[in-house]
C-alpha positions in Angstrom: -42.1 -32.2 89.0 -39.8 -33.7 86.3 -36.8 -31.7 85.1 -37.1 -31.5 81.3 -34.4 -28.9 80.9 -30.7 -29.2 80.4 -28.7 -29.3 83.6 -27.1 -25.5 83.0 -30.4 -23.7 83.6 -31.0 -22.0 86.6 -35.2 -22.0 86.3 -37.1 -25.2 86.5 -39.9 -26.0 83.7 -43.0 -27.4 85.2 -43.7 -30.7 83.0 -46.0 -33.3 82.8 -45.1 -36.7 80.8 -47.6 -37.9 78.8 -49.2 -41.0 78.2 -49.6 -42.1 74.7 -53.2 -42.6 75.2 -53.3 -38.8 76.0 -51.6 -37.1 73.7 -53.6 -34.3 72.0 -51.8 -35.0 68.6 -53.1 -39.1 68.4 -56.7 -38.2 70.0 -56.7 -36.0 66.5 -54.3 -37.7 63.9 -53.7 -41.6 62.9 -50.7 -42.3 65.9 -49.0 -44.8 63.7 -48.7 -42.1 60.5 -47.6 -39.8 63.1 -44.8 -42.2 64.7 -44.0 -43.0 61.0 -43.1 -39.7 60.3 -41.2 -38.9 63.3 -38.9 -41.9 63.0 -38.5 -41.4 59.3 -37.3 -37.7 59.8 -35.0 -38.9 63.2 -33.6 -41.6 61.1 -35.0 -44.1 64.0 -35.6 -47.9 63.8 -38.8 -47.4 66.6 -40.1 -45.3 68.4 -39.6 -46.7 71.7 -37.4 -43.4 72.4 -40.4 -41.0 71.7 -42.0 -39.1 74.9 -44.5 -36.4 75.1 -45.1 -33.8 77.7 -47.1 -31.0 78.6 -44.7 -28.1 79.1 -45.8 -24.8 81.9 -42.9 -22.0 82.6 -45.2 -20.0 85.2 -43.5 -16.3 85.4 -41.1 -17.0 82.3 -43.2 -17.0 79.4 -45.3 -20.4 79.4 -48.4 -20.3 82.0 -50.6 -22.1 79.1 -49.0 -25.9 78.3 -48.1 -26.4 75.2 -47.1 -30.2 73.7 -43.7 -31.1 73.6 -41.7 -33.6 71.8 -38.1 -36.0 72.7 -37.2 -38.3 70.5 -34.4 -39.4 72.1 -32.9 -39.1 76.1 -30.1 -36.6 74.4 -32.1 -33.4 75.1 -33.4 -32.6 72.4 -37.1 -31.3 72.5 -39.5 -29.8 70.2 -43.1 -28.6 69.7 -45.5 -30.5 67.8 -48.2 -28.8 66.1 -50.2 -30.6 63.3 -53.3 -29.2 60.5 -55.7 -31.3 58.6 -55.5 -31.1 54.8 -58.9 -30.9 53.5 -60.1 -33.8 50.8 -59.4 -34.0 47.6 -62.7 -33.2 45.6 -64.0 -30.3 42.8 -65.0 -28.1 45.6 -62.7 -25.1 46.5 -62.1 -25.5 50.4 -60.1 -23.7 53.1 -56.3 -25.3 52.8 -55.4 -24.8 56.8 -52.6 -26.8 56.2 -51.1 -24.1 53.4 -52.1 -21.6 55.2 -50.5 -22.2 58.3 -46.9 -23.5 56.8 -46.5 -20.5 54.4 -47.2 -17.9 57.6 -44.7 -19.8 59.3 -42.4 -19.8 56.0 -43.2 -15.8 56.2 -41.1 -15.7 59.7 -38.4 -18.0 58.9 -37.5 -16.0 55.4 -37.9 -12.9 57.6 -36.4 -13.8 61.3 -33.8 -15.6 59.6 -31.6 -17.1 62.8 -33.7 -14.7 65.3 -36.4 -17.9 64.3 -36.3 -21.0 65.5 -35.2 -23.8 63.6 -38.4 -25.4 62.4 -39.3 -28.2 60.3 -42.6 -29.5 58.1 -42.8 -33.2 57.7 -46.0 -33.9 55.1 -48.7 -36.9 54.4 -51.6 -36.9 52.7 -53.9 -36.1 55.7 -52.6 -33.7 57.4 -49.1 -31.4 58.1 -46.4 -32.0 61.0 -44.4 -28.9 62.4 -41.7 -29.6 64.1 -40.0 -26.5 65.6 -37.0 -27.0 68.3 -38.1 -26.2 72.1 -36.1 -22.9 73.0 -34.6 -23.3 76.6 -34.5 -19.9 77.6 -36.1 -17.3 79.9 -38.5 -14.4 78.7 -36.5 -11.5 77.5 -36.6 -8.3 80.4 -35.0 -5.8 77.8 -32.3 -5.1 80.8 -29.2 -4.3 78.8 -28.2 -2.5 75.5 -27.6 -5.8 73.4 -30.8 -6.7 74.4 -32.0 -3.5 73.2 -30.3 -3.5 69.6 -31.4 -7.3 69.1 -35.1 -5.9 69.4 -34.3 -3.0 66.7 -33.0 -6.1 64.2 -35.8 -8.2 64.6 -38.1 -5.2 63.8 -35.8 -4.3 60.8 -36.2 -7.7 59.4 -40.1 -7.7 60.0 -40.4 -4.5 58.6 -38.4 -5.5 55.6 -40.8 -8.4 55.1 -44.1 -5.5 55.6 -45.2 -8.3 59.0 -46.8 -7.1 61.7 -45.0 -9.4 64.8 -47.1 -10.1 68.0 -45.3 -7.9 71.1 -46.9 -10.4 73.8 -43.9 -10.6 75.9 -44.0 -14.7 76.2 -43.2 -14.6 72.6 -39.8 -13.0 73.0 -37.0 -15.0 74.3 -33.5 -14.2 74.8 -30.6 -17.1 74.3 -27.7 -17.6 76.1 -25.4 -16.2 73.6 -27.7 -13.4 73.6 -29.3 -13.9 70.6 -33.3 -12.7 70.8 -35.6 -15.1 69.6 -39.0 -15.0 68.2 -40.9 -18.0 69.1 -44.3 -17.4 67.9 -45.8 -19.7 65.2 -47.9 -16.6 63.7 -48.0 -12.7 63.4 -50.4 -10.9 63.3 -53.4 -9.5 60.2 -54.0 -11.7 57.5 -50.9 -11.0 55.3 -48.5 -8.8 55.3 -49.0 -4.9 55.0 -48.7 -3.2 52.2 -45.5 -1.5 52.7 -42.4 -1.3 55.0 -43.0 1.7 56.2 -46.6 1.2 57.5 -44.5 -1.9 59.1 -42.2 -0.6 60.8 -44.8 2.3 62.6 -47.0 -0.4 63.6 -44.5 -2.7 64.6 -42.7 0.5 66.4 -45.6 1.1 68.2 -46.4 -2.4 69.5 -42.3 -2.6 70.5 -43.2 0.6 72.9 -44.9 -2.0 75.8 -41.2 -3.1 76.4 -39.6 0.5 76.8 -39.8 2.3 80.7 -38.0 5.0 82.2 -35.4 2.4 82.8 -34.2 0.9 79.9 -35.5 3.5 77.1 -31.9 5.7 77.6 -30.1 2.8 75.7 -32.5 2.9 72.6 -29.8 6.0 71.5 -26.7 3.9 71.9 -28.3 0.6 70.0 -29.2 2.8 67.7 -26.2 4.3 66.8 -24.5 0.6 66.7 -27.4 -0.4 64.5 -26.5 2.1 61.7 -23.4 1.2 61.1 -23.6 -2.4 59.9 -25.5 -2.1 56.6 -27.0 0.9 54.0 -29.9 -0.8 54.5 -29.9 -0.6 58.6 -28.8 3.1 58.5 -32.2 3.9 56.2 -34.0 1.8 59.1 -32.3 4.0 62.0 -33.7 7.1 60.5 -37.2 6.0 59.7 -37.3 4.5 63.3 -36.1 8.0 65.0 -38.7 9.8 62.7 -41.6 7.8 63.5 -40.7 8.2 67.2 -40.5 11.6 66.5 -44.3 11.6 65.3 -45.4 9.2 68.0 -43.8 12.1 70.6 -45.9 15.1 69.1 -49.0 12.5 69.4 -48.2 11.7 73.1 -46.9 14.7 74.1 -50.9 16.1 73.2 -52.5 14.0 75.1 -53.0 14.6 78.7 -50.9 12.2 80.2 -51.4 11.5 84.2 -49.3 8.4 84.8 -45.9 9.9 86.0 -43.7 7.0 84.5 -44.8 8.0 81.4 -44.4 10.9 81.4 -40.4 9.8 82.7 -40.6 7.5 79.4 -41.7 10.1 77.1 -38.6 12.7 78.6 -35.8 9.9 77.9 -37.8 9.2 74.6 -37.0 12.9 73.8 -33.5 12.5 74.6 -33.1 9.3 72.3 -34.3 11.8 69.4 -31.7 14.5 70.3 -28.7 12.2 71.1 -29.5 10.2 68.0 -27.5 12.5 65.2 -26.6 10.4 61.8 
């Protein structure tokens, strides 16, 4: 097993170092456009720095490998994903190059620094993404911070009418305690048609990380949520009145599993201890 991570981690990355004749990216794409355009954007004189891996985090968010990028022994790392650009002819044709940058435009304008930093180098074939490789373990919603940075990266999705995917490997939480949404895509093909359709189905996807034992600090996030803008206080209320709905739904339903039940109670008590 190589250690790919920097030394003040506590959980180990299982990595496998690539052999240029192995990496995905050149079996698809010209390898010396590809090195061209990662030394260009590195400011590089060679490549002779580059290394790939294949990256696994078993039990923290990456059981799937995913290709990963240094270009340089300084620890720096990012993912690598590349599209084809279709040829230029009369014909109207599928763009998946557009398509994919502007969805991943969609959550940088949106996520803002709950994104991470990600960058599109261009040639004529095809489109390089180049998003930094975040270091940091799968998010367990233990703690109210934890808590109120979920609430602001739905405010901000809901804002932008996207529907974010709730798998739990897509949420990681930094060292500073920032949350980060790592994802390349969310989910439908555009986004909704307004916030407020957002915000219940995001709202309702969010509900997977919420138990009987975190779900009594939803109140006290809430309450610190309100107070930063206008436009987070507006947020607070819809949130606590689409919960409201989402309870009379629940509530007739017959429910059998008992920590549900215990989730639903302390949901009730978020509603009643949340006064604005």
């Amino acid at each position: 097993m190589i250690e790919l991570c920097p030394p003040m981690l506590d959980f180990h990355f299982e990595v496998r170092k690539l052999e240029d004749e192995n990496v995905p990216l050149f079996k698809k794409f010209n390898e010396l456009e590809v090195r061209h355009l990662l030394k260009e954007f590195f400011g590089l004189d060679d490549d002779r720095f580059f290394e790939f891996y294949e990256v696994k985090r078993p039990g923290y968010g990456i059981d799937r490998s995913i290709p990963v990028f240094s270009p340089s022994p300084n620890h720096e790392y990012f993912t690598l994903r590349a599209f084809p650009k279709p040829e230029i002819g009369n014909e109207p044709v599928f763009n998946q190059a557009v398509y994919r940058r502007d969805r991943v435009k969609t959550l940088i304008a949106a996520l803002r620094d709950h994104y991470p930093a990600t960058y599109f180098l261009d040639t004529r074939d095809f489109l390089l993404i180049l998003q930094r490789f975040v270091f940091s373990p799968v998010c367990q919603f233990e703690n109210m911070s934890e808590i109120k940075e979920l609430l602001e990266i739905i405010y901000l999705a809901s804002s932008a009418c996207i529907l974010l995917d709730f798998n739990e490997n897509h949420w990681l939480i930094k060292g500073d305690g920032r949350l980060i949404y790592t994802d390349t895509d969310y989910m439908g093909p555009g986004p909704l048609k307004d916030s407020q359709k957002a915000l219940e189905e995001n709202f309702n996807q969010s509900m997977i990380f919420f138990n009987e034992n975190n779900c009594h600090l939803l109140s006290d996030a809430l309450h610190q949520l309100s107070k930063k803008e206008t436009g987070h206080l507006n947020f607070v209320r819809d949130f606590i009145k689409t919960l409201e709905t989402y309870l009379v739904n629940w509530k007739s339903i017959d429910i059998t599993s008992e920590s549900l039940k215990k989730k639903i109670i302390c949901l009730e008590q978020v509603v009643n201890n949340t006064k604005l």
